[in-house]
DSSP file (Angstrom, degrees, kcal/mol; ACC not computed):
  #  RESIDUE AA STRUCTURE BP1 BP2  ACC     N-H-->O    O-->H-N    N-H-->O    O-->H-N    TCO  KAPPA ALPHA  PHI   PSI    X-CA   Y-CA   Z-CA
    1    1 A X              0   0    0      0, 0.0     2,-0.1     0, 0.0     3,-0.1   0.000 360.0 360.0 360.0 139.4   71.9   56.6   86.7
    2    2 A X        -     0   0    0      1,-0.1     3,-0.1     3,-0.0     2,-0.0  -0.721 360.0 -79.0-101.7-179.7   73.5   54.6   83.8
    3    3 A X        -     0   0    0      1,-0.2     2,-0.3    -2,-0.1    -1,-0.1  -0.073  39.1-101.5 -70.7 147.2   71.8   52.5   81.6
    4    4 A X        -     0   0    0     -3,-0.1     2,-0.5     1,-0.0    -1,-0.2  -0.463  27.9-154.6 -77.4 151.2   70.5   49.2   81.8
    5    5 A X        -     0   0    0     -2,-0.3     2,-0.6    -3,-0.1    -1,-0.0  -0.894   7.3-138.0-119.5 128.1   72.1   46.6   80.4
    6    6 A X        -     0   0    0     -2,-0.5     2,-0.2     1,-0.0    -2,-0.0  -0.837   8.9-148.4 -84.5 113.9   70.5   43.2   79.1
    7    7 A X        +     0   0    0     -2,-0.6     2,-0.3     0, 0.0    -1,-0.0  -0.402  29.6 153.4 -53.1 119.3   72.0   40.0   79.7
    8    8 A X        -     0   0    0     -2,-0.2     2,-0.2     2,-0.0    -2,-0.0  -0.984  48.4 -92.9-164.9 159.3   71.4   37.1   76.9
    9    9 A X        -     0   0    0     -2,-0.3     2,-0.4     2,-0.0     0, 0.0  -0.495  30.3-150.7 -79.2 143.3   74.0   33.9   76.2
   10   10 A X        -     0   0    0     -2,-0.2     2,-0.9     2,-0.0    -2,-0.0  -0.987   3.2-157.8-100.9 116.5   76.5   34.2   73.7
   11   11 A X        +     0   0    0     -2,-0.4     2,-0.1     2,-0.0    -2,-0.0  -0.782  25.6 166.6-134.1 101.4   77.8   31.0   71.8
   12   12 A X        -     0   0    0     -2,-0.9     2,-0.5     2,-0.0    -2,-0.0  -0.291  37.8 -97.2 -90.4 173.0   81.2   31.7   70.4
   13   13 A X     >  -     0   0    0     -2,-0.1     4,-1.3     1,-0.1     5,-0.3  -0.970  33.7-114.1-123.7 130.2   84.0   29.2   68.9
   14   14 A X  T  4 S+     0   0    0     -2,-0.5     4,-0.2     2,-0.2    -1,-0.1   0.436 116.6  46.6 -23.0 -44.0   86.6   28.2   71.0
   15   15 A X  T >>>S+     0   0    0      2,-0.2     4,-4.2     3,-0.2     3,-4.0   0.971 110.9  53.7 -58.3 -91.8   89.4   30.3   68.6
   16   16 A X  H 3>5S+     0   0    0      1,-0.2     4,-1.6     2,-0.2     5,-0.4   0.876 108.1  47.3 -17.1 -39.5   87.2   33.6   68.4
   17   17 A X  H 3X5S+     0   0    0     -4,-1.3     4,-0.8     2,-0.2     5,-0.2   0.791 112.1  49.9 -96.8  -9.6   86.9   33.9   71.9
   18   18 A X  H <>5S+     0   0    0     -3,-4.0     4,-1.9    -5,-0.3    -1,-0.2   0.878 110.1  47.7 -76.8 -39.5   90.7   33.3   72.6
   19   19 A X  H  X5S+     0   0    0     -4,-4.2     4,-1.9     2,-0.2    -2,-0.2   0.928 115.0  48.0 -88.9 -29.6   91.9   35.7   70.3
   20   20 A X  H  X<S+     0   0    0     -4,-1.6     4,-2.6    -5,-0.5     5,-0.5   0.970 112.8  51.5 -39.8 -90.5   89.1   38.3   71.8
   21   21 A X  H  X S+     0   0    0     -4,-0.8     4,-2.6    -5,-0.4     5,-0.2   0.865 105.6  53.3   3.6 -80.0   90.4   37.3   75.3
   22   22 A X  H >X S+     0   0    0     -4,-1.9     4,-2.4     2,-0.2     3,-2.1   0.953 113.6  42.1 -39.8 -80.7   93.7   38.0   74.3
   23   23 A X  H 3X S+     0   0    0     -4,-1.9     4,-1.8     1,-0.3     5,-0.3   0.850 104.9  60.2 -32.0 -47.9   92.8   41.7   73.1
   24   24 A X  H 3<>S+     0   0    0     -4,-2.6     5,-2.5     2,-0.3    -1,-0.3   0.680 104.6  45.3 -80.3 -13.5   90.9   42.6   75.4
   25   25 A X  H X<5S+     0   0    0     -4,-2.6     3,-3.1    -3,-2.1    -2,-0.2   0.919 109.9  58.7 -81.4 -49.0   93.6   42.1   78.0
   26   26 A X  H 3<5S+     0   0    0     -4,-2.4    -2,-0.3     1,-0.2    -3,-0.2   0.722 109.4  43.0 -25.1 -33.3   96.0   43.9   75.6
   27   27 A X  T 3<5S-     0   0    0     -4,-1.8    -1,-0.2     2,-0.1    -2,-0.2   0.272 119.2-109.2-112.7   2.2   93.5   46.9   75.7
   28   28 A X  T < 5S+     0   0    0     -3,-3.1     2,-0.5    -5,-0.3    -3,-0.2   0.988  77.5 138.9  66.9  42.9   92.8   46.7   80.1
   29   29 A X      < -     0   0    0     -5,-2.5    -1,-0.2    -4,-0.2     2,-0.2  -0.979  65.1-119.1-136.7 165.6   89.4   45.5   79.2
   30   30 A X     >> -     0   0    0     -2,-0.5     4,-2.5     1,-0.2     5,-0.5  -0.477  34.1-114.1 -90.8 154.7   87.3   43.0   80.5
   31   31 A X  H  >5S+     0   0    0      1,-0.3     4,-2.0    -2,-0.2    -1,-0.2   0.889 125.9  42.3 -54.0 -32.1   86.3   40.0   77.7
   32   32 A X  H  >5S+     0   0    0      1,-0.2     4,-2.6     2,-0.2    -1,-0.3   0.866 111.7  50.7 -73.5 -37.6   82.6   41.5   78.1
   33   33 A X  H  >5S+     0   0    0     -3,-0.3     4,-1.2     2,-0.2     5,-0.3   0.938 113.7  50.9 -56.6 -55.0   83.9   45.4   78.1
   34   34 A X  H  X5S+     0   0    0     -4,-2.5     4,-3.5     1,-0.2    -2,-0.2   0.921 108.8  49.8 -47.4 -47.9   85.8   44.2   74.7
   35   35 A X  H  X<S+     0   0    0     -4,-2.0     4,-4.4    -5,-0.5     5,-0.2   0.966 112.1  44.2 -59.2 -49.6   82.8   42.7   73.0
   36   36 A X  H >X S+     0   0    0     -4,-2.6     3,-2.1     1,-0.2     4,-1.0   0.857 110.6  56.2 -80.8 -75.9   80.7   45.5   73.5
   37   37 A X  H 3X S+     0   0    0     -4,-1.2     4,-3.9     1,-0.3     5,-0.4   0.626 102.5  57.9   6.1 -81.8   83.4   47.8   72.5
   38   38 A X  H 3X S+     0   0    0     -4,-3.5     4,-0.9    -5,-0.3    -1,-0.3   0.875 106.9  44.0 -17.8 -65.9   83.6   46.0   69.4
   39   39 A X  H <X S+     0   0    0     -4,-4.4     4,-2.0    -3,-2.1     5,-0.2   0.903 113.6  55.8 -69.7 -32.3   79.9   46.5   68.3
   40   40 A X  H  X S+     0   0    0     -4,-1.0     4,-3.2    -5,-0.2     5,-0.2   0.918 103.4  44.6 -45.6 -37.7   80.0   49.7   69.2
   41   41 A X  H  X S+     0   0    0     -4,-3.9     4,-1.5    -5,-0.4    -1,-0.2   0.844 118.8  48.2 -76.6 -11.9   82.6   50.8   67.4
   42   42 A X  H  X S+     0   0    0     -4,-0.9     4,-2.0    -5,-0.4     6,-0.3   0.842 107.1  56.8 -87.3 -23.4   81.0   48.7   64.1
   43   43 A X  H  <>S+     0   0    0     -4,-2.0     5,-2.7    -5,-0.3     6,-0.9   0.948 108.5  45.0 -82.0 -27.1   77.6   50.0   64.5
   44   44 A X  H ><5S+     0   0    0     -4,-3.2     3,-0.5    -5,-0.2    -1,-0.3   0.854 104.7  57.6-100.9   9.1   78.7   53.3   64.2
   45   45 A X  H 3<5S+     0   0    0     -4,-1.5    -1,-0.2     1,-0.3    -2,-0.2   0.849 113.8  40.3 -62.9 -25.9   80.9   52.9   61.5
   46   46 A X  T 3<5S-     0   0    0     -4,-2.0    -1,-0.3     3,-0.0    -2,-0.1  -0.306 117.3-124.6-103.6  36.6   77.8   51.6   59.4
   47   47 A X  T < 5S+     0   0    0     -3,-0.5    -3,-0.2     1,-0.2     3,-0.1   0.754  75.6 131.6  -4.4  57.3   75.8   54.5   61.3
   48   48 A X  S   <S+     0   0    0     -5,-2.7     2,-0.3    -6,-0.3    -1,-0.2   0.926  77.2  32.5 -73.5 -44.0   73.5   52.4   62.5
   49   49 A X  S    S-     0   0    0     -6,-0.9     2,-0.3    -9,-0.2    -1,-0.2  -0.944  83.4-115.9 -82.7 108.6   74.4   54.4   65.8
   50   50 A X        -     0   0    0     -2,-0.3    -6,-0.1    -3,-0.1    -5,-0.1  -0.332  35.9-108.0 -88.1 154.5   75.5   57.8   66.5
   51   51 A X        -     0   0    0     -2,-0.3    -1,-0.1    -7,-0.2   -10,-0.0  -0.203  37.0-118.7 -61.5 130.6   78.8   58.3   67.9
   52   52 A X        -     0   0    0      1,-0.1     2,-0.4    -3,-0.0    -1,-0.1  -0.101  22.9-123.0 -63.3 168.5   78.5   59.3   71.8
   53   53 A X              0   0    0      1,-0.1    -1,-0.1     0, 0.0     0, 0.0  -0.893 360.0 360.0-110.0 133.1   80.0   63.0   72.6
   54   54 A X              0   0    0     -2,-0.4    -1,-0.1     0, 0.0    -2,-0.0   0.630 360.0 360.0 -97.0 360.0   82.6   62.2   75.4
């Protein structure tokens, strides 16, 4: 079963959210898929998180 996911508003600035946009179709992901990508990849650099085993 995969995990649940929470839902909560985001309030970005018009620039940010293009140049996300933008990436995240470069990379075949969806703007939401990008975002969380993103934090993943920062929280476990600061190993807040540990990196999943694929």
């Amino acid at each position: 079963m995969p995990e649940d996911k929470k839902a909560f508003v985001l309030r970005i600035n018009p620039v940010t959210l293009k140049a996300i946009e933008k990436w995240a179709a470069d990379e075949f992901r969806s703007l939401n898929g990008q975002i969380e990508f993103l934090l993943q990849q920062k929280l476990i650099e600061s190993g807040r998180i540990k990196e999943k085993k694929k």
